[in-house]
Every structure is written in C-alpha cells, then in structure tokens.
C-alpha positions as CSV (number, residue, x, y, z in Angstrom):
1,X,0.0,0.0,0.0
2,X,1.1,3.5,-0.4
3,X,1.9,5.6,2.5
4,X,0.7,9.4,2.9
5,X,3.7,11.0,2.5
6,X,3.4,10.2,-1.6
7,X,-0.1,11.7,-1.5
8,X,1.2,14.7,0.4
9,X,4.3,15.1,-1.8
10,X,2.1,15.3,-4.8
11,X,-0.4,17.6,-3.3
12,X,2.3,20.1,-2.6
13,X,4.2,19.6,-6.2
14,X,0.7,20.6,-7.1
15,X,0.3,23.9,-5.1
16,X,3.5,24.8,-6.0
17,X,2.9,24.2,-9.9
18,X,-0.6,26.1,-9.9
19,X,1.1,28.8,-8.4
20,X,4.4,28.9,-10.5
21,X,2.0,28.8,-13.5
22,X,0.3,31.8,-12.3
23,X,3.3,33.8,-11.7
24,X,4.3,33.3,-14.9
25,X,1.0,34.0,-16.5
26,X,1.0,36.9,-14.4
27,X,4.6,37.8,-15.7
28,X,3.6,37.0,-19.4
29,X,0.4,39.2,-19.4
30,X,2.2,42.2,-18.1
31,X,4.8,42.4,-20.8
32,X,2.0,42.3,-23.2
33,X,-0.4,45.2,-21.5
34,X,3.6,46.6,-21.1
35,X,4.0,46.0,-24.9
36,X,0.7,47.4,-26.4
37,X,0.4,50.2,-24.0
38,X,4.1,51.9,-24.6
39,X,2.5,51.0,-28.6
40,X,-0.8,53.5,-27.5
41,X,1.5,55.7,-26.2
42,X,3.9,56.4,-29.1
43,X,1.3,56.3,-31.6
44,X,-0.7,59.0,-29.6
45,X,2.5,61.1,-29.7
46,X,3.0,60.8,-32.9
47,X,-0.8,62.1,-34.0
48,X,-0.3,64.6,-31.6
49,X,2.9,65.9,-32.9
50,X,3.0,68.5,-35.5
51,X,3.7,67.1,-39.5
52,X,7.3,68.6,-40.2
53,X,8.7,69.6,-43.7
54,X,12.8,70.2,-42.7
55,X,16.3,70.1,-45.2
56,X,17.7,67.1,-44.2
57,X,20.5,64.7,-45.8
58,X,20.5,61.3,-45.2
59,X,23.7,60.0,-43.4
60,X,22.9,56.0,-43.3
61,X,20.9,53.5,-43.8
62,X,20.1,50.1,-41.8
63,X,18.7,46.5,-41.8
64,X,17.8,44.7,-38.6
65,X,16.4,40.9,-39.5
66,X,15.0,38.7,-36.6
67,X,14.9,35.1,-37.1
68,X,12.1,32.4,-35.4
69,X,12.8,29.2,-35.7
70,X,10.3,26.4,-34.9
71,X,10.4,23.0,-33.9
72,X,8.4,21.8,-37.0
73,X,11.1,23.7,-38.8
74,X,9.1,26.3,-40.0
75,X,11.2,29.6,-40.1
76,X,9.8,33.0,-39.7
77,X,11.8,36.2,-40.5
78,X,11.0,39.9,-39.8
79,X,12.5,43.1,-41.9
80,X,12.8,46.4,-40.7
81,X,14.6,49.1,-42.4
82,X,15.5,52.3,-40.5
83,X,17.3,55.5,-42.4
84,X,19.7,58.1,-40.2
85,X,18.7,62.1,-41.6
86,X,20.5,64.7,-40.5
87,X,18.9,68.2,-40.3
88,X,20.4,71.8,-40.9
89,X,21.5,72.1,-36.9
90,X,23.5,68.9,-37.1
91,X,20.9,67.1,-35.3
92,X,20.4,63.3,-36.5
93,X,17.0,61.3,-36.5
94,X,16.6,57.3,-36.7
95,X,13.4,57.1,-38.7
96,X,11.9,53.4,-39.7
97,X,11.1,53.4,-43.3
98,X,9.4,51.0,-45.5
99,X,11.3,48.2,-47.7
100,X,10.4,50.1,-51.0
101,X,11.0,53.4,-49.5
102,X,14.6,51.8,-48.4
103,X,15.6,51.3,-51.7
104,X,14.9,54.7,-53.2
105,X,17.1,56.4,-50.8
106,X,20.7,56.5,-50.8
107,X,23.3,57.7,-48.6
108,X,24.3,61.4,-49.1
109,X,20.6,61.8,-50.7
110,X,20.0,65.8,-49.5
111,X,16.3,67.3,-49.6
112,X,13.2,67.6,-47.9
113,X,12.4,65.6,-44.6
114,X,8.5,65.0,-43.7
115,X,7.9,63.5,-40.6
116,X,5.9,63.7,-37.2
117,X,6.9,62.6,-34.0
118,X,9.5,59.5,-34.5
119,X,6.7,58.7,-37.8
120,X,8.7,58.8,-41.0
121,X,6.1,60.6,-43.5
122,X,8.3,60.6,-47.0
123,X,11.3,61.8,-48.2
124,X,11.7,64.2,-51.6
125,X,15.1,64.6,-53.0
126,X,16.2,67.7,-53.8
127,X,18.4,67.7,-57.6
C-alpha cells in the first residue's frame, strides 16, 4: 500500500505548480499590456505631434532581420529598415522606413524631410 507522505508530496508539487503557473501568467500578461500600452503611447505622440517639412541629408541607412525558428522547422523572418537624416542644426533622426521606401534612398541623398513625431512621412530629393 502507499503511504501518505506520496499523496502529500504530490499535493504540494501541485500547489506549488498552480502557483508557478500563475506567476508566470501573471509575468507573461504584463509584458504584453507593457507591450501594447508603450505602442498607445507612441502612436498618440505621434498624432499629436505637428507634420514637419525640414532640409535634411541622409547620413545611413540600416537593416535589422530577426529570425524564429520552430520545432516543426518552419522559419519565420521579420525586416525592418531604419534611415539616419541629419537636419540643418546637425541634429540626426533614426526614422523606420518601409522596404520600398529603403531602396529609393541613398546615402548622401539631400532634400526635404517630412515627418511627425518618430513617424517617418516621405522623403523628396532635392536635384
């Protein structure tokens, strides 16, 4: 026969599983609220913010690619692209751009800037 010490051993592994799995529920849920409210936050700024037309050159250009692999070796892959523009004071802005707008600009590109808040609006070369 079994003694009571197994059914009290599993009783507590239980208790203590139930309330590891709500801490890190608890942990998981509030880096997504965290997530999607600093998300409300900037996009609020951002429509807030007045549109800006400013003589800027662009001084570089970036790709950041993250990878997710899966164990059904599925692989998922995320783009962004993100131009440098530096303005008449000497002041620089990291702006994320689209793919296609990536490619149209170039480094050294000079002209005029549009953008409000930390939203890139569109870029039009000066010749």
């Amino acid at each position: 026969m079994f003694d009571n010490s197994f059914e009290k051993n599993f009783a507590n592994d239980f208790v203590l599983f139930r309330i590891l799995f709500f801490i890190v529920f608890f942990l998981v849920l509030c880096v997504i609220t965290a997530v999607i409210v600093k998300s409300l936050i900037t996009w609020h700024k951002n429509n807030n913010s007045p549109r800006l037309i400013v003589d800027a050159e662009i001084v570089t250009k970036r790709i950041s690619v993250s990878h997710n692999g899966h164990a059904n070796e599925t692989h998922v892959s995320h783009t962004w692209y993100y131009v440098t523009f530096q303005v008449e004071s000497g002041d620089r802005m990291e702006l994320s751009v689209s793919g296609q707008e990536y490619g149209m600009l170039a480094e050294g590109d000079r002209g005029r800037l549009t953008f409000q808040g930390t939203r890139y609006l569109g870029f039009e070369r000066s010749y």
